[in-house]
C-alpha positions in Angstrom: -83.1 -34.7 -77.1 -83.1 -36.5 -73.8 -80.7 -39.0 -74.8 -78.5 -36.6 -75.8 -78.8 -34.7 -72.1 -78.1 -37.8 -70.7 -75.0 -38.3 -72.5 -74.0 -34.7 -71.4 -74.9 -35.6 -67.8 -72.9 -39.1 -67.9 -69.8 -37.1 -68.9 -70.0 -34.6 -66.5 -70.5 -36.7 -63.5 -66.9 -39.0 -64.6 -65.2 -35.3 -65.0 -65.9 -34.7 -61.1 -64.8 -38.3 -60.1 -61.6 -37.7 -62.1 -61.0 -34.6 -60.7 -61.7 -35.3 -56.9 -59.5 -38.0 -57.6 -56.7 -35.8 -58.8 -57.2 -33.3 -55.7 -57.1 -36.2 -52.8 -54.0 -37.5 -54.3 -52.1 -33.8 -54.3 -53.8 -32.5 -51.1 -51.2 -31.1 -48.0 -54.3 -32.4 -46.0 -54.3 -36.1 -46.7 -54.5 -38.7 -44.1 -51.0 -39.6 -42.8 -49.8 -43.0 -41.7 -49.3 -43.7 -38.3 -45.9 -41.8 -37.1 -43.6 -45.0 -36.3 -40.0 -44.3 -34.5 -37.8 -41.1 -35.9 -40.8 -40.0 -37.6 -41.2 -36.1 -37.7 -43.4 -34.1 -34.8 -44.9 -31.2 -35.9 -44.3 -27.9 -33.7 -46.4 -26.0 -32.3 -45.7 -22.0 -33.3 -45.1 -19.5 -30.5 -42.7 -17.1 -29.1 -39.4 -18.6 -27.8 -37.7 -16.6 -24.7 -34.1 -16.2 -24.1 -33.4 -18.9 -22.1 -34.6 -20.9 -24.9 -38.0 -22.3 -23.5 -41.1 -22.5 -25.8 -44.8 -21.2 -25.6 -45.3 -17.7 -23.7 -43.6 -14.3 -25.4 -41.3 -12.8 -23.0 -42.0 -10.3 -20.0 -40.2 -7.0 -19.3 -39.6 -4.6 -16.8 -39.5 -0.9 -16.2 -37.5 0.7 -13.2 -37.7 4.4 -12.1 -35.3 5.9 -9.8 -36.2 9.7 -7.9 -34.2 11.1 -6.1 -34.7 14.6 -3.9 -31.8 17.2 -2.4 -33.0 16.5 0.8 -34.7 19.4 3.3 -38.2 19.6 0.6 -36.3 19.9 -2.2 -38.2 18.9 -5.6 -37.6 15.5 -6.3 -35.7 14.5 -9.9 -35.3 11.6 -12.1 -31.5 10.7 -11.4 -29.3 9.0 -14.6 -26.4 6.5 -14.0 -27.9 4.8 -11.2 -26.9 1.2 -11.3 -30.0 -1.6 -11.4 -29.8 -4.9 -11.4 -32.1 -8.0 -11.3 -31.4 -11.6 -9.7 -34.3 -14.7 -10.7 -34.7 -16.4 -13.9 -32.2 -14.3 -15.2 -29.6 -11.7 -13.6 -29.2 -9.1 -15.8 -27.7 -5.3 -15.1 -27.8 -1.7 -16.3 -28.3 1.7 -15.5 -30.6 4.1 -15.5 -30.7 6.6 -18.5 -30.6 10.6 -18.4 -34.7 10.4 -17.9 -33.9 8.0 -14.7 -35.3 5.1 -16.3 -34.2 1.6 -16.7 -35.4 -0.8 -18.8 -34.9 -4.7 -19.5 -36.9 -6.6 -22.3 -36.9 -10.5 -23.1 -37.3 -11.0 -19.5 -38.7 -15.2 -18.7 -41.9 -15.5 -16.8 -41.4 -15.1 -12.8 -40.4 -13.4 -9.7 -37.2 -11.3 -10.2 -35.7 -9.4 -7.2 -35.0 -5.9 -8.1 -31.8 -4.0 -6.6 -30.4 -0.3 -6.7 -27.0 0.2 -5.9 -27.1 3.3 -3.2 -24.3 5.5 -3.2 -23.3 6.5 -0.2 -23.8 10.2 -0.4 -27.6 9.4 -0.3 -29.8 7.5 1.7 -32.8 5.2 0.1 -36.1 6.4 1.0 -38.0 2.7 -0.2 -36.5 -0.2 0.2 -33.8 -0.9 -1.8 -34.1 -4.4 -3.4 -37.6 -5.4 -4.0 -39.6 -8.6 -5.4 -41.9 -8.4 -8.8 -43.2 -10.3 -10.6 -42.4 -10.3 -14.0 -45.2 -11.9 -16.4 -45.7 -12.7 -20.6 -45.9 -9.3 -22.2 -48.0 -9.5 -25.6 -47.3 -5.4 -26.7 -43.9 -5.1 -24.9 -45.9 -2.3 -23.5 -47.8 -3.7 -20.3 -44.5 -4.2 -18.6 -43.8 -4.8 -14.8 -42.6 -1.4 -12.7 -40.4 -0.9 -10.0 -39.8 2.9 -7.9 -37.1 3.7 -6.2 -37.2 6.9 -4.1 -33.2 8.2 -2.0 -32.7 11.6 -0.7 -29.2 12.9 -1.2 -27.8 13.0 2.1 -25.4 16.2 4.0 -22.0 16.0 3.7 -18.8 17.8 4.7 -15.2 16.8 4.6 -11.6 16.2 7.0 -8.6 17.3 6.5 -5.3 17.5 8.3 -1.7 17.4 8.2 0.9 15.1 8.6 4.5 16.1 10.8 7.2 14.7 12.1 7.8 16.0 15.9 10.4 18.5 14.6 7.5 20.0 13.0 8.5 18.8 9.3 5.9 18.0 6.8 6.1 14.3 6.1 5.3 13.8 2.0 3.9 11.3 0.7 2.3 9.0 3.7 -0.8 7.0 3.4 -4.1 8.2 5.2 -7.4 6.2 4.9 -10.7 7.4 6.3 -14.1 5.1 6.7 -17.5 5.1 8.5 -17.1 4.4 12.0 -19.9 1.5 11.6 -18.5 0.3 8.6 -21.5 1.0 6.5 -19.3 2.8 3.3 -16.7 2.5 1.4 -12.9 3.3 2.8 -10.9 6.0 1.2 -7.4 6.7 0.7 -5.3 9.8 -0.3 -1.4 10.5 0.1 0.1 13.5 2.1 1.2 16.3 -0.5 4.5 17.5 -0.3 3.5 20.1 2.6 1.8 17.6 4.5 -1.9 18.1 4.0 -4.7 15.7 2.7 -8.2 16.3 2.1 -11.3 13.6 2.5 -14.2 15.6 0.4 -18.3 14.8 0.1 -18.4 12.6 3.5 -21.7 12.0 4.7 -22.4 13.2 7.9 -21.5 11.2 10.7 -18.8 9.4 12.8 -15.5 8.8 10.6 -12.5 6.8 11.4 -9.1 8.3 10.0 -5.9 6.5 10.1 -2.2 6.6 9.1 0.1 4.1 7.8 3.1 4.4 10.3 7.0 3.9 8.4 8.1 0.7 9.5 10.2 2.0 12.5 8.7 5.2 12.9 7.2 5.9 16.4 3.4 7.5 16.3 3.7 10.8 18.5 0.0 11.4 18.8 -2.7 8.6 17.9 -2.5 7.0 14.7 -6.1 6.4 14.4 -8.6 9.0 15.0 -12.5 8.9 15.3 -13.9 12.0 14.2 -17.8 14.1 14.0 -18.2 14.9 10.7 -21.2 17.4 10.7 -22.6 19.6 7.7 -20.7 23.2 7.5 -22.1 25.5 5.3 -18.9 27.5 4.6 -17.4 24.6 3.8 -14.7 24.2 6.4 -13.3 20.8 7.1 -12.9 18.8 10.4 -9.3 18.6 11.0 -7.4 15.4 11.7 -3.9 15.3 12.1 -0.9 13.1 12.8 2.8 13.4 14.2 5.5 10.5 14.2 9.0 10.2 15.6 11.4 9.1 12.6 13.9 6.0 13.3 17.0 6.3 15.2 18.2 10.0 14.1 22.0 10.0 13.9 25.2 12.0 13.2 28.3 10.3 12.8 31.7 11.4 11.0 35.1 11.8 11.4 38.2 13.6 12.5 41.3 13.6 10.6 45.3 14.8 10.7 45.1 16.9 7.5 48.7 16.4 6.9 49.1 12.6 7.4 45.6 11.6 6.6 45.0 9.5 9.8 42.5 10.1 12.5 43.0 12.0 15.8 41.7 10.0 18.5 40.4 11.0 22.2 39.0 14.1 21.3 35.8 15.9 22.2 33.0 16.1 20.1 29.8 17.8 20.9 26.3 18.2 19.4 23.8 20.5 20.7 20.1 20.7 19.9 19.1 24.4 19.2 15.9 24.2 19.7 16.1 23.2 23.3 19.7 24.0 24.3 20.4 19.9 25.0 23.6 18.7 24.5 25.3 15.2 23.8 29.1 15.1 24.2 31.4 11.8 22.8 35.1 11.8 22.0 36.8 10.6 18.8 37.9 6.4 18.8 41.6 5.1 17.2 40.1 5.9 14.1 38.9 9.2 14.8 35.5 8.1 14.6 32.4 9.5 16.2 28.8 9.3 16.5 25.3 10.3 18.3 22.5 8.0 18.4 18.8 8.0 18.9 18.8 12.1 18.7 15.2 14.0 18.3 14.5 16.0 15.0 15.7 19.4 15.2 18.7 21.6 14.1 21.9 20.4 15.9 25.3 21.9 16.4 28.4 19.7 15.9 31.8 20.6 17.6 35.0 19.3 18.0 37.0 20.0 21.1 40.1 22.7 20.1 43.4 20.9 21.5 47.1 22.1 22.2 49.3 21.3 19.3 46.4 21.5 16.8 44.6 24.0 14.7 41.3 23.6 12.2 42.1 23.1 9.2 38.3 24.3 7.6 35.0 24.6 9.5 35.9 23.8 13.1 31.5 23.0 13.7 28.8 22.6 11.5 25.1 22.8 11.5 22.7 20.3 10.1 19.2 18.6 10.2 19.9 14.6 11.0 17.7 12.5 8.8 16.3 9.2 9.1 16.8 9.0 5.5 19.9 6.1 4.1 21.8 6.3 7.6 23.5 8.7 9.6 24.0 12.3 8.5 28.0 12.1 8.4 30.5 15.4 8.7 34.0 15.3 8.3 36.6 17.3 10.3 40.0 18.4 9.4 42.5 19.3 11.7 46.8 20.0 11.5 49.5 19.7 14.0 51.2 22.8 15.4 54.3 21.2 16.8 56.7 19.8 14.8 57.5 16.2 14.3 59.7 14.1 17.2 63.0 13.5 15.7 65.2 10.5 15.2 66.7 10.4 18.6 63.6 9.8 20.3 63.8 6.9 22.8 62.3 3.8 20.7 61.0 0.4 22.7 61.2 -1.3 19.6 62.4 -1.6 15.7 60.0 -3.0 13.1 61.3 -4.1 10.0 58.3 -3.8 7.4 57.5 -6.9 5.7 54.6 -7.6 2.7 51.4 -6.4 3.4 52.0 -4.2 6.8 50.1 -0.9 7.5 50.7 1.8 10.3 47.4 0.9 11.2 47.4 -2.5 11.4 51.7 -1.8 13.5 49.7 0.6 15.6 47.3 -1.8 16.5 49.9 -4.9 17.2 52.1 -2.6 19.1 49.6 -1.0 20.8 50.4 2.8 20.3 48.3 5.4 18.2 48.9 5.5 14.2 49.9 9.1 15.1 53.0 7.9 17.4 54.0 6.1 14.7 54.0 8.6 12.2 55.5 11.3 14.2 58.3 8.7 15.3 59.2 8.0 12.1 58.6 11.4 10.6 56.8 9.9 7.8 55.2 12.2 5.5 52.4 9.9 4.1 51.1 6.9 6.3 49.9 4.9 3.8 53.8 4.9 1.6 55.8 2.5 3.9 57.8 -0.3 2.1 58.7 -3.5 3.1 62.3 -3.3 4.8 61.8 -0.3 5.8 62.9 0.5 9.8 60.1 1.7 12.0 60.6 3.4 15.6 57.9 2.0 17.9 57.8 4.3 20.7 
């Protein structure tokens, strides 16, 4: 019986060899060579943060922004602030509906934290501030930030824009910034009667320009600094401009109806009927005329009446001169009363017309008016002459 146990015994103590042999050969856990050169390291587990660094889990940050009306009004969580961070990272956002803004997967370290003020409100802390930002395990222990602005008075300007005749000028440029530089500049046009309107400015000292036409002449200053104070029926400081436009003119013409050439050395006179002035020229070879540099305003234009002629049509006309594509031009008519000289009239000279000759051009070599001509030569149309024909030069 006791052999037979030992037998038993034997057997069961080579079954364990075997088997711990077996199990040191398959163990994960065996002994491993000495790592030589491009062997495998093993890595250690962890969190990895977002700039791609190894060991700590990230940070975050919570930011809070309050804001009151101003004068003890209850204070209130304000959405679509602008926040953003500078530091291991630079990341920006705004603040939600609650007034919260939040940034996760932050690195370790010091962040500075920045609102972006409007400038209808004035910050009541600080507005960029240092934190530190460290490892949060829950994503629940995060850094905070506060930021605390009162929303600040305002009013507005407005104004017009005229010319010194008391015309609305359309369209112009007008800008309007703090005094002190400390806010944004705006800019609006002039609407077709003139006006602009600056709205929410924050009280204080503004400065409101214009953008003077090149050769326009600024009547009153073209840059204003203006109070801007709180008005609680909402009426406006007013700021407005006048400017001189560019050399005003009229210019035009005065014609022989019948023989469609001018009338030279006559009269013409244009008077200003706001102020009675008057500027008088005459009529050149061509029976051209023209007024220069003349203020805005409603002028007058006449043409001296002379013996031998009568209007033919409007004899003066009214009219606004603009500085818009030149001169304003006019055209007058006129006909002679006396008939035409005949034949027999004393001639100093006989030109026979060759290629290419004009009355205007024989008037001009000769030296007598285009009107001499035709009335010498009792031509019914200046401009059909043909080349033989005999002119009278008187």
């Amino acid at each position: 019986m006791i052999g037979k146990a030992s037998r038993w015994f034997a057997h069961a103590v080579a079954l364990v060899a075997l088997l711990t042999m077996l199990v040191s050969t398959l163990s994960p856990l065996a002994p491993v060579a000495a790592a030589g050169p491009g062997a495998p390291r093993a890595v250690r587990s962890g969190y990895r943060s977002d700039q791609g660094t190894t060991g700590n889990p990230p940070g975050c940050l919570t930011v809070r922004e309050i804001v009151t009306g101003g004068a003890g009004a209850p204070a209130n969580l304000a959405g679509g602030w602008t926040i953003a961070l500078s530091g291991p990272a630079s990341p920006e956002t705004q603040t939600d509906d609650s007034g919260v803004a939040q940034f996760f997967g932050l690195a370790a370290g010091t962040y500075t934290v920045t609102e972006v003020v409007s400038y209808t409100f004035k910050a009541l802390t600080p507005p960029a501030v240092q934190v530190q930002v460290k490892p949060s395990l829950t994503g629940k222990d995060c850094a905070s930030v506060e930021f605390k602005s009162e929303k600040a008075l305002t009013s507005c300007i407005d104004g017009m824009g005229w010319d010194d005749g008391g015309r609305p000028l359309a369209g112009w440029s007008i800008y309007a910034q703090p005094a002190d530089g400390s806010g944004p500049t705006f800019i609006t046009l002039t609407g077709e009667d003139g006006a602009f309107y600056f709205p929410n400015l924050t009280v204080g000292t503004w400065t409101v320009w214009e953008d003077v036409l090149p050769n326009w002449t600024a009547v009153s200053p073209a840059k204003l600094d203006v109070a801007v104070t709180p008005a609680g029926s909402e009426q406006c400081v007013r700021a407005s401009f006048k400017n001189r436009p560019p050399g005003l003119c009229i210019e035009g013409y005065l014609t022989d109806a019948i023989v469609n050439l001018g009338v030279p050395g006559v009269p013409v006179t244009a008077t200003l009927q706001s102020s009675a002035g008057i500027s008088t020229t005459q009529t050149d070879a061509r029976g051209y005329f023209r007024f220069n540099d003349l203020g805005t305003g409603k002028y007058e234009v006449t043409v001296g009446r002379q013996a031998g002629w009568a209007p033919v049509g409007p004899a003066a006309y009214t009219l606004n001169p603009t500085a818009q594509g030149g001169c304003s031009a006019l055209k007058f008519w006129v006909r002679s009363v006396v008939g035409p000289l005949t034949q027999t009239t004393a001639c100093r000279l006989q030109h026979i017309v060759i290629r290419g000759d004009t009355i205007g051009d024989l008037a001009y070599h000769y030296r007598v008016s285009s009107l001499a001509l035709v009335r010498a030569n009792r031509l019914a149309n200046a401009n059909k002459i043909y080349r033989g024909q005999k002119l009278c030069i008187p």
